[in-house]
N, CA, C, O and CB atoms as a CASP TS submission, in Angstrom:
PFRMAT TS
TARGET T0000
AUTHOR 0000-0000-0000
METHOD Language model
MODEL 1
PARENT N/A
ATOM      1  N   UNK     1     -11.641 -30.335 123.160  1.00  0.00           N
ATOM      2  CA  UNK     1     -12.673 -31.071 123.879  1.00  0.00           C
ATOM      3  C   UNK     1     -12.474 -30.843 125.371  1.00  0.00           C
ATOM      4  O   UNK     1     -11.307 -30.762 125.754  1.00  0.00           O
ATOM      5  CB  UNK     1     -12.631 -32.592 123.532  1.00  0.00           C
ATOM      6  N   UNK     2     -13.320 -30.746 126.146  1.00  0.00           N
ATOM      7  CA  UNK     2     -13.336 -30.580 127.345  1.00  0.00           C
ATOM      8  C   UNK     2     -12.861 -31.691 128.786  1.00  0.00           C
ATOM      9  O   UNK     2     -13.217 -32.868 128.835  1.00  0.00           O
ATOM     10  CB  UNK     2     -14.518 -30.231 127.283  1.00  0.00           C
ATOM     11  N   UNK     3     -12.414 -31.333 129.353  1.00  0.00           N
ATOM     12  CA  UNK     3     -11.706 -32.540 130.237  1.00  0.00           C
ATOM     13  C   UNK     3     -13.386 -33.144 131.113  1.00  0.00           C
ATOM     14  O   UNK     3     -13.553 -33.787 132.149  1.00  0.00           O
ATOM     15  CB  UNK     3     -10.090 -31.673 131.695  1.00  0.00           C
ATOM     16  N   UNK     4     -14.008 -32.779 130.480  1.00  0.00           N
ATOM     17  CA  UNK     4     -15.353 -33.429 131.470  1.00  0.00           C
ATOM     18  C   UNK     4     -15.730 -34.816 130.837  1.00  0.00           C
ATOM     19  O   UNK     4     -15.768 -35.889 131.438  1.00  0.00           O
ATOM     20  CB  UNK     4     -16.952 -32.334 131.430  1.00  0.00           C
ATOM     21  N   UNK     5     -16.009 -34.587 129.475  1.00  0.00           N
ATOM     22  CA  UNK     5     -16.011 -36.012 129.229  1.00  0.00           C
ATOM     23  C   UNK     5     -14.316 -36.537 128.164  1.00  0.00           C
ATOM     24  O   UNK     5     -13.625 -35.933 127.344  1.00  0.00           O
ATOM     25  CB  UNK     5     -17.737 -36.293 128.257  1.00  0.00           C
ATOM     26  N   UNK     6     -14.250 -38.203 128.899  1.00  0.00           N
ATOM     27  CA  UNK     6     -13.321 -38.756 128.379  1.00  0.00           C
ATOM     28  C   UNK     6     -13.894 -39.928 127.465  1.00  0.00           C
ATOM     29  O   UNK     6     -15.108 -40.053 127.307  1.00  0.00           O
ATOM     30  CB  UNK     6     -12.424 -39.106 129.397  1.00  0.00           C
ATOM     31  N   UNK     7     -13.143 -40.618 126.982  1.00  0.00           N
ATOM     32  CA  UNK     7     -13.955 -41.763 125.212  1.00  0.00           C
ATOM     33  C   UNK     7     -13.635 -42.854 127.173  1.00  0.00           C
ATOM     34  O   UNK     7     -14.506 -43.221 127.962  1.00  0.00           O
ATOM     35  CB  UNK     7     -12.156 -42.422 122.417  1.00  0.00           C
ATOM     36  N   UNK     8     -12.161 -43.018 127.278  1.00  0.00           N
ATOM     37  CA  UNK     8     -12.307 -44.163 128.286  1.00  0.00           C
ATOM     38  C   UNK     8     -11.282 -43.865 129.442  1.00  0.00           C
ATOM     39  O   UNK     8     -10.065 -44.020 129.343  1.00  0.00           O
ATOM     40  CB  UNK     8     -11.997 -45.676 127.575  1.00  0.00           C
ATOM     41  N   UNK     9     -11.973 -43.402 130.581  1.00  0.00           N
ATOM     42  CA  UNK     9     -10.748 -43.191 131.414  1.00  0.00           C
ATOM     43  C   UNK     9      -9.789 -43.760 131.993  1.00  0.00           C
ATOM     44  O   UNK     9      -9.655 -44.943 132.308  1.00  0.00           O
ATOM     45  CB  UNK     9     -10.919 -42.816 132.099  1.00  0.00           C
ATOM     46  N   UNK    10      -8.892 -42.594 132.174  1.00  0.00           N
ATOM     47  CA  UNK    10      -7.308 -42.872 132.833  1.00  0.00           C
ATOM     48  C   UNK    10      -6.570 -43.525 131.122  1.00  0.00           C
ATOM     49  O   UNK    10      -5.604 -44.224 130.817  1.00  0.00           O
ATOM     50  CB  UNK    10      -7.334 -44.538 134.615  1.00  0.00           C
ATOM     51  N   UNK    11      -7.224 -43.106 130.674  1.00  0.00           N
ATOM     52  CA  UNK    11      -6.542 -43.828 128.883  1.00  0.00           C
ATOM     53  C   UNK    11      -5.288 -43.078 128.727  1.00  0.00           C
ATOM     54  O   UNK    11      -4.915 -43.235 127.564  1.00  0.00           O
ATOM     55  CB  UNK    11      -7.681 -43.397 127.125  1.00  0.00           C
ATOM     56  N   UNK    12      -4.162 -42.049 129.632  1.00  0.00           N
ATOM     57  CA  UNK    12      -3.421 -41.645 129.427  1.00  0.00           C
ATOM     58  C   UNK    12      -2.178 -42.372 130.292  1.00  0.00           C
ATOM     59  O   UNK    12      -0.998 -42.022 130.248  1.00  0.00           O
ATOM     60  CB  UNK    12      -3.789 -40.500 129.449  1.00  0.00           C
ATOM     61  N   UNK    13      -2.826 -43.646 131.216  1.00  0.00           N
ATOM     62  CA  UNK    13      -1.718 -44.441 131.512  1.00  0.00           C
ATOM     63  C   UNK    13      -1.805 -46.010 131.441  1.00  0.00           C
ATOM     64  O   UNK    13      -1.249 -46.825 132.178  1.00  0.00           O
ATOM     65  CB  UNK    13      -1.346 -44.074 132.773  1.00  0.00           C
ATOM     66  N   UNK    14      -2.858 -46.291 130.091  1.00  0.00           N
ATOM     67  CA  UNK    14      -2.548 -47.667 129.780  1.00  0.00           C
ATOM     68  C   UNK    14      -1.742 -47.879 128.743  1.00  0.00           C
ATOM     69  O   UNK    14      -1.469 -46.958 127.974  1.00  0.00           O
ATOM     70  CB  UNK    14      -3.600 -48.375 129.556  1.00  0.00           C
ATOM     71  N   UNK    15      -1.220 -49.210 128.574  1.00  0.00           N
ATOM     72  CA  UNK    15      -0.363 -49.118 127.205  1.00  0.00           C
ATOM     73  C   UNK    15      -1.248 -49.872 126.525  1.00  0.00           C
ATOM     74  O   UNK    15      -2.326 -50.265 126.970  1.00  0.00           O
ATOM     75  CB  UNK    15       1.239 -49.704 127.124  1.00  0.00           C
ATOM     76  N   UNK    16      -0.604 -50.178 124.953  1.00  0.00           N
ATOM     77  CA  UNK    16      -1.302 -50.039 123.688  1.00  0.00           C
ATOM     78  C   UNK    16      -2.181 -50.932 124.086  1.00  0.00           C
ATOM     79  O   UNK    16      -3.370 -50.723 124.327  1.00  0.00           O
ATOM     80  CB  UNK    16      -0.597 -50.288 122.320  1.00  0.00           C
ATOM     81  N   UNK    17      -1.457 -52.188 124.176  1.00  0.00           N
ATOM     82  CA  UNK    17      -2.342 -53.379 124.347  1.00  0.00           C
ATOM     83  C   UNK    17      -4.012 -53.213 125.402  1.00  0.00           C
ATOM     84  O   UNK    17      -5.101 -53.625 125.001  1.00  0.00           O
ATOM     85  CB  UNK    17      -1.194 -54.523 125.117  1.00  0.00           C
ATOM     86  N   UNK    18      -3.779 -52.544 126.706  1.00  0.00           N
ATOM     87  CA  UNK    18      -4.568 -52.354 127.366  1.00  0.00           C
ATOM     88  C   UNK    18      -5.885 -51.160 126.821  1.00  0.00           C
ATOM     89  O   UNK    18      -7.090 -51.216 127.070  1.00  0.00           O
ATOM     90  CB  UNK    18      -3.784 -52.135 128.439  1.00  0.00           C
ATOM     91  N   UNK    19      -5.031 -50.000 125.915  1.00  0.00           N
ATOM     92  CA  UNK    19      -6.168 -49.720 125.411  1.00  0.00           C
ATOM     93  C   UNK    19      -6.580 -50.115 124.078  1.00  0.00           C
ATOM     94  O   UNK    19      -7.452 -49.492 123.472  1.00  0.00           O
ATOM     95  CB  UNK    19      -6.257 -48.586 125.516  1.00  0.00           C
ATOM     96  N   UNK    20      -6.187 -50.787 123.761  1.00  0.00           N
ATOM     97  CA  UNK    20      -7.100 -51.682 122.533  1.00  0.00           C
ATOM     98  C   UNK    20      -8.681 -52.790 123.459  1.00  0.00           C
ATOM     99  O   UNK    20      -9.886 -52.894 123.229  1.00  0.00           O
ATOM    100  CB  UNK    20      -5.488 -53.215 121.569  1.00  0.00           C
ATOM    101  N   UNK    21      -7.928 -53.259 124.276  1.00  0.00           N
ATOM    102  CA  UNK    21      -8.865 -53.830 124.608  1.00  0.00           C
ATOM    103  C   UNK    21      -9.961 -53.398 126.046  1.00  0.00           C
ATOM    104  O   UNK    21     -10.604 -54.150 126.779  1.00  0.00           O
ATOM    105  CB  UNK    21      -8.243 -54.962 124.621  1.00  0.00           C
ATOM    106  N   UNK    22      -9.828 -51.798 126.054  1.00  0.00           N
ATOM    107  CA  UNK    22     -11.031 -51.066 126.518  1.00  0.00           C
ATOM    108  C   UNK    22     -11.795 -50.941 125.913  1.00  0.00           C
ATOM    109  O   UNK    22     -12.999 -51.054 126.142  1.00  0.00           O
ATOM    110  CB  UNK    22     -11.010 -50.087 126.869  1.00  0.00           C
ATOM    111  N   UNK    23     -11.123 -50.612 124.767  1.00  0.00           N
ATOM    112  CA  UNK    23     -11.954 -50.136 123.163  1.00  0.00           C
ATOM    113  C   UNK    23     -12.281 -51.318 122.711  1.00  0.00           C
ATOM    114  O   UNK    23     -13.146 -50.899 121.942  1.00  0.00           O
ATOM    115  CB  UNK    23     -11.019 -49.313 121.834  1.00  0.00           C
ATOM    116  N   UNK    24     -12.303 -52.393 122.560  1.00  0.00           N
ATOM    117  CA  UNK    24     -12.944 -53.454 122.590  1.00  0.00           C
ATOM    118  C   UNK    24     -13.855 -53.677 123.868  1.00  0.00           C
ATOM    119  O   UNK    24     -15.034 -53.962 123.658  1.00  0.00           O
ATOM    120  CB  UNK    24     -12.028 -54.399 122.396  1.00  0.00           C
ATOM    121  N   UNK    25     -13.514 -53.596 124.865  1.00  0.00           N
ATOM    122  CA  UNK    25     -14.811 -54.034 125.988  1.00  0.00           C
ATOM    123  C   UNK    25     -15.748 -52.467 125.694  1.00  0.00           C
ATOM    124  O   UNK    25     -16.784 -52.284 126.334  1.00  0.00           O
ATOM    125  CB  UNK    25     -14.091 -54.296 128.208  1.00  0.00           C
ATOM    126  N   UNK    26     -15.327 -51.569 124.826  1.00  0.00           N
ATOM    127  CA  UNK    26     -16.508 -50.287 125.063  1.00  0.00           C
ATOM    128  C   UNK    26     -17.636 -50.716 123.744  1.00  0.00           C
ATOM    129  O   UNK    26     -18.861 -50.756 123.863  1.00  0.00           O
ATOM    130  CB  UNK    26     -15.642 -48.263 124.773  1.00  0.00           C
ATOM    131  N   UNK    27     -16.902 -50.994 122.575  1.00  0.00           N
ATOM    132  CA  UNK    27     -17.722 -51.033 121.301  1.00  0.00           C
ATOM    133  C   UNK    27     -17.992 -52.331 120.813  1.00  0.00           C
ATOM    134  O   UNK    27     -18.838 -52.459 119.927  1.00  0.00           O
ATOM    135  CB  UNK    27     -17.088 -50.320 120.227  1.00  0.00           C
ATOM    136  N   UNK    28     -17.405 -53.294 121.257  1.00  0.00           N
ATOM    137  CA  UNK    28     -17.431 -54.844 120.835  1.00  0.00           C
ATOM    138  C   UNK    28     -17.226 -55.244 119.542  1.00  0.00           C
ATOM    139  O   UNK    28     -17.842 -56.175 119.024  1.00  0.00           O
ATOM    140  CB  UNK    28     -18.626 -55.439 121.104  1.00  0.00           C
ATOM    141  N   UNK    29     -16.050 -54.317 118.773  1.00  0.00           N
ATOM    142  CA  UNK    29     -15.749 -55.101 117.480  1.00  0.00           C
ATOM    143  C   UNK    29     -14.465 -55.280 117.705  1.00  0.00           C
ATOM    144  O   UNK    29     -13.823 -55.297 118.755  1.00  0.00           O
ATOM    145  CB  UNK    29     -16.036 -54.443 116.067  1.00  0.00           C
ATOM    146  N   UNK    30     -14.156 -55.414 116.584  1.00  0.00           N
ATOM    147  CA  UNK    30     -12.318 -55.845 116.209  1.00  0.00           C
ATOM    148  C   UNK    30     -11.609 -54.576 117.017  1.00  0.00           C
ATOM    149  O   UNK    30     -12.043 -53.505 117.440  1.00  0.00           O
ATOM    150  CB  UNK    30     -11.732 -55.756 114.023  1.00  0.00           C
ATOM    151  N   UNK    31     -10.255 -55.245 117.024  1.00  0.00           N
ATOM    152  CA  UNK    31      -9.325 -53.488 117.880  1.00  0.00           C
ATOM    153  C   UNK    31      -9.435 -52.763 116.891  1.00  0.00           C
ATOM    154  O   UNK    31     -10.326 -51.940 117.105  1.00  0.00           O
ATOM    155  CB  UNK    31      -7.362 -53.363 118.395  1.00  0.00           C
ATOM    156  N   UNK    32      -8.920 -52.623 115.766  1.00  0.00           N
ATOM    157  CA  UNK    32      -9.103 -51.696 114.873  1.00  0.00           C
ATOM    158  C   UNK    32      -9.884 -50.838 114.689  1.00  0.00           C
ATOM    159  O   UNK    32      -9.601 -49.645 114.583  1.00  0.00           O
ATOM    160  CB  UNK    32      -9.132 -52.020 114.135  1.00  0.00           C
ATOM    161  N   UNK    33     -11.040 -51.351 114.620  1.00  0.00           N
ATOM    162  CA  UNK    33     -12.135 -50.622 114.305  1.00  0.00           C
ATOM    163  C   UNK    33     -13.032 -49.957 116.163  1.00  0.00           C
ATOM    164  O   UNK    33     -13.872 -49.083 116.375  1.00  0.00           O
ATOM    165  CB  UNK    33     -13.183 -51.918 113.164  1.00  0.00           C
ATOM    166  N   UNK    34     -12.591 -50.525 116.717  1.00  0.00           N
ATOM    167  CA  UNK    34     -12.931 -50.356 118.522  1.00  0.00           C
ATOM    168  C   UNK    34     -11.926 -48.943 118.529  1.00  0.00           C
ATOM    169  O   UNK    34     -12.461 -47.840 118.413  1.00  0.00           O
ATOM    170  CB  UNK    34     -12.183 -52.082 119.922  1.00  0.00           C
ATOM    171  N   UNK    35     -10.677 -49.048 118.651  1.00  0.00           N
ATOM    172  CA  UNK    35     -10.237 -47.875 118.557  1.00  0.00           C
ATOM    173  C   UNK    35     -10.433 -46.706 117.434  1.00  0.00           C
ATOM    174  O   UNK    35     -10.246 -45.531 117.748  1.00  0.00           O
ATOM    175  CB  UNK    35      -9.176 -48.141 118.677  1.00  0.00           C
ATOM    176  N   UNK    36     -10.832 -47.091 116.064  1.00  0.00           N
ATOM    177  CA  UNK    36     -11.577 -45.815 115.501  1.00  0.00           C
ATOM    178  C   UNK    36     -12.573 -45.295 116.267  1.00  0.00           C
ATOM    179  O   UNK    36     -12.347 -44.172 116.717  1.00  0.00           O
ATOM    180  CB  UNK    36     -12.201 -46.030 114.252  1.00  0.00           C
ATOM    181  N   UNK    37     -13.805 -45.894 116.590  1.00  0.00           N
ATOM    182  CA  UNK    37     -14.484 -45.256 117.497  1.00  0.00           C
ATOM    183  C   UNK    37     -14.501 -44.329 118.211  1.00  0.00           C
ATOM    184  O   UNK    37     -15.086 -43.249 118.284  1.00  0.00           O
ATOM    185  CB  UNK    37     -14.637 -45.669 117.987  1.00  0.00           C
ATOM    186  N   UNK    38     -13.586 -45.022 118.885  1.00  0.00           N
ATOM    187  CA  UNK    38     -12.533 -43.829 119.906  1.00  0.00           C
ATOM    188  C   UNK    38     -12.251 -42.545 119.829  1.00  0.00           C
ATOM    189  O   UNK    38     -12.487 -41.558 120.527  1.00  0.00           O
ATOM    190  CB  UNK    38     -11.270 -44.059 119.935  1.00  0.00           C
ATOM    191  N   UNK    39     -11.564 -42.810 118.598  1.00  0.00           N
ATOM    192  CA  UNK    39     -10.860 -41.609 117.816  1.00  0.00           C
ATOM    193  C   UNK    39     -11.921 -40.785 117.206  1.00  0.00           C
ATOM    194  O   UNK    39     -11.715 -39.593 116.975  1.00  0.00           O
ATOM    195  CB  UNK    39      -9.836 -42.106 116.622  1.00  0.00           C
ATOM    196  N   UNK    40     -13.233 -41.450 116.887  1.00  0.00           N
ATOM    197  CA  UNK    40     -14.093 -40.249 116.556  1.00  0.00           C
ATOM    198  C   UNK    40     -14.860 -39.692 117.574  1.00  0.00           C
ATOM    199  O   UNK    40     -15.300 -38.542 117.576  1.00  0.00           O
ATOM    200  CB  UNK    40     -14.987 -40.526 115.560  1.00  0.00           C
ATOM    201  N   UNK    41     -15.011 -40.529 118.437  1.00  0.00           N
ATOM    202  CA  UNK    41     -15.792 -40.121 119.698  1.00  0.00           C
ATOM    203  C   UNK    41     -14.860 -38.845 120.088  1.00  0.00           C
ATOM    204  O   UNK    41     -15.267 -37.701 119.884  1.00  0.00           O
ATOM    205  CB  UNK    41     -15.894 -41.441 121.005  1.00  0.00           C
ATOM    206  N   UNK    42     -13.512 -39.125 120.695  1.00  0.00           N
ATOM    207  CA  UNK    42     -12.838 -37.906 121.029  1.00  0.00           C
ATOM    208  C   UNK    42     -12.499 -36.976 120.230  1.00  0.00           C
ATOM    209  O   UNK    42     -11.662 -36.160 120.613  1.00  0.00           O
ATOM    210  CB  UNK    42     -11.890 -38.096 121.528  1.00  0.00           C
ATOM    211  N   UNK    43     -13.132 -36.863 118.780  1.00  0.00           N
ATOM    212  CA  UNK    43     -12.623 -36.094 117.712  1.00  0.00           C
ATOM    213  C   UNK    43     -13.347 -34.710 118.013  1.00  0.00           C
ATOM    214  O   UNK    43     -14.544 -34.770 118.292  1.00  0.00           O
ATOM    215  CB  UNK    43     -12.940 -36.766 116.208  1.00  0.00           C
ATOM    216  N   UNK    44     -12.755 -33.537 117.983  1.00  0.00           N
ATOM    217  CA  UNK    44     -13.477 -32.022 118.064  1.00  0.00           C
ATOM    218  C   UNK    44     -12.274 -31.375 117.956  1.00  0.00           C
ATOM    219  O   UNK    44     -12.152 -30.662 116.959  1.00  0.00           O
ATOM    220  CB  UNK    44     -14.411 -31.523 119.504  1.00  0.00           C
ATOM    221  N   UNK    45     -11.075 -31.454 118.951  1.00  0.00           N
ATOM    222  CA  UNK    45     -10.025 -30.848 119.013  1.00  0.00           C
ATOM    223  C   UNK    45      -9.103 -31.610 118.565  1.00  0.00           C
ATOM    224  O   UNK    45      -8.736 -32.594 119.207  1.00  0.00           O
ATOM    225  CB  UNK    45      -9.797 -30.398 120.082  1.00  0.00           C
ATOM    226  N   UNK    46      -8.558 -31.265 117.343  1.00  0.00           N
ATOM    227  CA  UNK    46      -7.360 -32.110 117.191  1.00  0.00           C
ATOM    228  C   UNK    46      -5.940 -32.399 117.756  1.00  0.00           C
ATOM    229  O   UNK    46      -5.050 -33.225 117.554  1.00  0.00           O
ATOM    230  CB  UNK    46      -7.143 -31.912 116.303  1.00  0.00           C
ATOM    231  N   UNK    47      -6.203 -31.086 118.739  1.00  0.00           N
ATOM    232  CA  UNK    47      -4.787 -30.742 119.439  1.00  0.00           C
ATOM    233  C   UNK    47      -5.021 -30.942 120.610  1.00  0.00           C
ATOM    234  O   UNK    47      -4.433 -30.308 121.487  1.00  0.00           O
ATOM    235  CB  UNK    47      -4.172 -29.376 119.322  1.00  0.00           C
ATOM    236  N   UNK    48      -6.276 -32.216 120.975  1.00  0.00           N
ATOM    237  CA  UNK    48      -6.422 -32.328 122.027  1.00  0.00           C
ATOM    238  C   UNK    48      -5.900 -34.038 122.161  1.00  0.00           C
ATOM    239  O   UNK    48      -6.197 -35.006 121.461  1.00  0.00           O
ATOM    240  CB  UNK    48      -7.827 -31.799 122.372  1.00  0.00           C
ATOM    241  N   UNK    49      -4.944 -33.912 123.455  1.00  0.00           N
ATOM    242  CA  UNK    49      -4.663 -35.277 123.466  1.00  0.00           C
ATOM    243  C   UNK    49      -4.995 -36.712 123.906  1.00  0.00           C
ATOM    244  O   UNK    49      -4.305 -37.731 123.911  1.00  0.00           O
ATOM    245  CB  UNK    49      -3.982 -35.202 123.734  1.00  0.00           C
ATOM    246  N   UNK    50      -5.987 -36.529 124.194  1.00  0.00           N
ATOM    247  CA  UNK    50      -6.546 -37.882 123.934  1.00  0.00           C
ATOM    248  C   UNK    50      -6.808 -38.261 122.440  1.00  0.00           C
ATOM    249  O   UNK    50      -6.170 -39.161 121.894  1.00  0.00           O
ATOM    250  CB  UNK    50      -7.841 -37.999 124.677  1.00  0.00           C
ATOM    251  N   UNK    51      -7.852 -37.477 121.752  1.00  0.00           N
ATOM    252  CA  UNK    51      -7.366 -37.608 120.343  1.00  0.00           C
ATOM    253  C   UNK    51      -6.199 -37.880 119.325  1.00  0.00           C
ATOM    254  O   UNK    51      -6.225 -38.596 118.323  1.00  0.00           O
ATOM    255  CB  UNK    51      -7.574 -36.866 120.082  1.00  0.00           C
ATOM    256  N   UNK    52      -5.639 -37.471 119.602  1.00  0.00           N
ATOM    257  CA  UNK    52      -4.282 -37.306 119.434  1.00  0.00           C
ATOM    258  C   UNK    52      -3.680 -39.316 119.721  1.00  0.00           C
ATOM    259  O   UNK    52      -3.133 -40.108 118.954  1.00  0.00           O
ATOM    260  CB  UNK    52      -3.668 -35.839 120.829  1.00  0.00           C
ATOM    261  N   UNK    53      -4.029 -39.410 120.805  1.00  0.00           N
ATOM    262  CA  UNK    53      -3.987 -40.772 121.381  1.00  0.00           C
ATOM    263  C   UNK    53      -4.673 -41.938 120.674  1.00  0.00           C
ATOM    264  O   UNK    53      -4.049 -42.922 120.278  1.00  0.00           O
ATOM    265  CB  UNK    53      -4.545 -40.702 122.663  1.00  0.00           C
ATOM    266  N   UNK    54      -5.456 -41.842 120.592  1.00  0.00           N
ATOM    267  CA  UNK    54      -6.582 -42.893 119.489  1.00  0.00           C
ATOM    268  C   UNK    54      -6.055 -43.093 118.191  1.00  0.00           C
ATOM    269  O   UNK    54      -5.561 -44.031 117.565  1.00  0.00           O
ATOM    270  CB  UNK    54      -8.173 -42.192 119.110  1.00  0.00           C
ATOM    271  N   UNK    55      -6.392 -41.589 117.943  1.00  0.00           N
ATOM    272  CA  UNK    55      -6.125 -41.284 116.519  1.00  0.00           C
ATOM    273  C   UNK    55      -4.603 -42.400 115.957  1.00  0.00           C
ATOM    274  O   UNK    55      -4.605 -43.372 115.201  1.00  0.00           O
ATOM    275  CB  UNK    55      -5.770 -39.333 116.458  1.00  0.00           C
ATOM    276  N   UNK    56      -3.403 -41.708 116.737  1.00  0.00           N
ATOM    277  CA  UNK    56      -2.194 -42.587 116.791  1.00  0.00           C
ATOM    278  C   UNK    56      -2.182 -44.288 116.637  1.00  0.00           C
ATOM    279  O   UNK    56      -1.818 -45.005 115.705  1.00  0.00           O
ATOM    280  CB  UNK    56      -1.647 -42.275 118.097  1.00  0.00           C
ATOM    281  N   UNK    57      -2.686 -44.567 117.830  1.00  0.00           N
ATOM    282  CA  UNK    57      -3.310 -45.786 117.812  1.00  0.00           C
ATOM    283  C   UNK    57      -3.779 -46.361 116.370  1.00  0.00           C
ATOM    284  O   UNK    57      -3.203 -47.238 115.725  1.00  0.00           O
ATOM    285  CB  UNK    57      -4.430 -45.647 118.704  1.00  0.00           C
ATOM    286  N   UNK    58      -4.600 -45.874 116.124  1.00  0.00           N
ATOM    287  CA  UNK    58      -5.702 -46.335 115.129  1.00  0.00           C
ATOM    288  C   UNK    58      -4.627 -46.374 113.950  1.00  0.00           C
ATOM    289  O   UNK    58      -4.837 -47.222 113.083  1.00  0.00           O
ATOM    290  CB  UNK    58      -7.203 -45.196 114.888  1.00  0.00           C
ATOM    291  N   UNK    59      -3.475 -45.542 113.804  1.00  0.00           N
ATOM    292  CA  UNK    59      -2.586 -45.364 112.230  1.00  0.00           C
ATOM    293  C   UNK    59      -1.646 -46.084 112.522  1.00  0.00           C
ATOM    294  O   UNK    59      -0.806 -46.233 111.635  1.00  0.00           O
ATOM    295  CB  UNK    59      -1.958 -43.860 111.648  1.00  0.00           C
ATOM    296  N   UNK    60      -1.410 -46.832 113.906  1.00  0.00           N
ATOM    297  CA  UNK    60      -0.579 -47.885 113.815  1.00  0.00           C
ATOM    298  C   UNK    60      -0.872 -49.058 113.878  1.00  0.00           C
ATOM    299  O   UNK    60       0.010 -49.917 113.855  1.00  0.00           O
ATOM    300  CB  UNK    60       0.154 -47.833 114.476  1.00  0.00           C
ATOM    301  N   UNK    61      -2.532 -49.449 114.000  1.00  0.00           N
ATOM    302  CA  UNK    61      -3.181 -50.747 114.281  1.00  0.00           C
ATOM    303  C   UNK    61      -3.335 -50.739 112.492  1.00  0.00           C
ATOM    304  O   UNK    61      -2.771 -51.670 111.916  1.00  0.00           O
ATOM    305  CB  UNK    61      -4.818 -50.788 115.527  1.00  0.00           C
ATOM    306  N   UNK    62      -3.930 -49.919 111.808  1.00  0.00           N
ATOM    307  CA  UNK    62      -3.904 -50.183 110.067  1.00  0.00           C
ATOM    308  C   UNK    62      -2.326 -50.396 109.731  1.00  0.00           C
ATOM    309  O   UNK    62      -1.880 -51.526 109.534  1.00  0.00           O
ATOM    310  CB  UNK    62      -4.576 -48.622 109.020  1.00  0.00           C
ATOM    311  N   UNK    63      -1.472 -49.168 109.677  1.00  0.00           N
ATOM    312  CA  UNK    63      -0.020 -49.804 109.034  1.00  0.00           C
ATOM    313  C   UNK    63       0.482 -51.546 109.375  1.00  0.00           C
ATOM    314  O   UNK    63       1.011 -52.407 108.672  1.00  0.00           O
ATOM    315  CB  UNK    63       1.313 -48.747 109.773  1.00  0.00           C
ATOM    316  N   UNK    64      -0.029 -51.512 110.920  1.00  0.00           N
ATOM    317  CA  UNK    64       0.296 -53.273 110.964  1.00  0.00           C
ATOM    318  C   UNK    64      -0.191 -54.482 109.660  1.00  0.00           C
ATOM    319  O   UNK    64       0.196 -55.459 109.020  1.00  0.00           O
ATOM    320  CB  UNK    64      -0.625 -53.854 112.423  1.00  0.00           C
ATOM    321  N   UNK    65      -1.475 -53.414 109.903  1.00  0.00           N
ATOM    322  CA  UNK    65      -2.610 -54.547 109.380  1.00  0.00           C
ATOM    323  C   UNK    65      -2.186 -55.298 108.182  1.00  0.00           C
ATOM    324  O   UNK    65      -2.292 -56.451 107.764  1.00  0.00           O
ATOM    325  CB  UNK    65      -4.045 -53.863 108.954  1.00  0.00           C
ATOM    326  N   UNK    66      -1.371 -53.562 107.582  1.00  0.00           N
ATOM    327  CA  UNK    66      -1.450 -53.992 106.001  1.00  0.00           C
ATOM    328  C   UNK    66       0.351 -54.079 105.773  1.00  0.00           C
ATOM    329  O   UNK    66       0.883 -53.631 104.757  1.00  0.00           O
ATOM    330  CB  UNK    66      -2.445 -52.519 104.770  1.00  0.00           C
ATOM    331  N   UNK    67       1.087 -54.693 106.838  1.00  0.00           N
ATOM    332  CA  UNK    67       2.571 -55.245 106.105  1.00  0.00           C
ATOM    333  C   UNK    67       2.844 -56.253 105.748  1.00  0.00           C
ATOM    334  O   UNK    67       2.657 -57.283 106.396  1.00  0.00           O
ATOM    335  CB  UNK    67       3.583 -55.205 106.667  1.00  0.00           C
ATOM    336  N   UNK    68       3.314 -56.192 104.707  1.00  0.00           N
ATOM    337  CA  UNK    68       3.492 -57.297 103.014  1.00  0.00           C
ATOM    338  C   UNK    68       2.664 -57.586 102.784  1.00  0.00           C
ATOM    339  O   UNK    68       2.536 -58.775 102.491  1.00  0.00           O
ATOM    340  CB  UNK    68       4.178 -58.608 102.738  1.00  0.00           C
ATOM    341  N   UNK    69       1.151 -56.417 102.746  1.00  0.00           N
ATOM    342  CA  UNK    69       0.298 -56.309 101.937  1.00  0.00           C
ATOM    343  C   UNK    69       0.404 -55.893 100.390  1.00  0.00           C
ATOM    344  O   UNK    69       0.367 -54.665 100.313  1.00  0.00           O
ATOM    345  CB  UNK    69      -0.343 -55.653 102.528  1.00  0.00           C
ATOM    346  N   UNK    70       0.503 -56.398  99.352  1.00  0.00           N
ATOM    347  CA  UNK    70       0.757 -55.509  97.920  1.00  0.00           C
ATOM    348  C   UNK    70      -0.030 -54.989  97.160  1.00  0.00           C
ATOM    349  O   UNK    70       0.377 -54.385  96.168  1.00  0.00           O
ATOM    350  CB  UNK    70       1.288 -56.054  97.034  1.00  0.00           C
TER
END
């Protein structure tokens, strides 16, 4: 993906918490699902890191979701 457009900028020096809740002030749902967004919005290059970034995000906001889930 091209460095022209970004999902939310400077997203390479907030921490988790702060970008969960960009991705919430961008899409207005739950973090979870605010940061999928994300992750598809920046989806084209997978080896591109912002993607890479979301994406991450997003597989550690579900593993939370679901511990001592059975």
């Amino acid at each position: 993906m091209s460095m022209d457009y970004l999902v939310i900028e400077d997203w390479e020096i907030l921490t988790e918490a702060e970008a969960i809740e960009a991705a919430i002030d961008r899409h207005g749902e739950d973090g979870t699902t605010s940061v999928a967004y994300c992750a598809l919005e920046s989806w084209g290059d997978r080896g591109d890191p912002e993607y890479q970034f979301w994406f991450a995000l997003f597989l550690k906001l579900i593993q939370r979701e679901h511990v001592g889930w059975a």
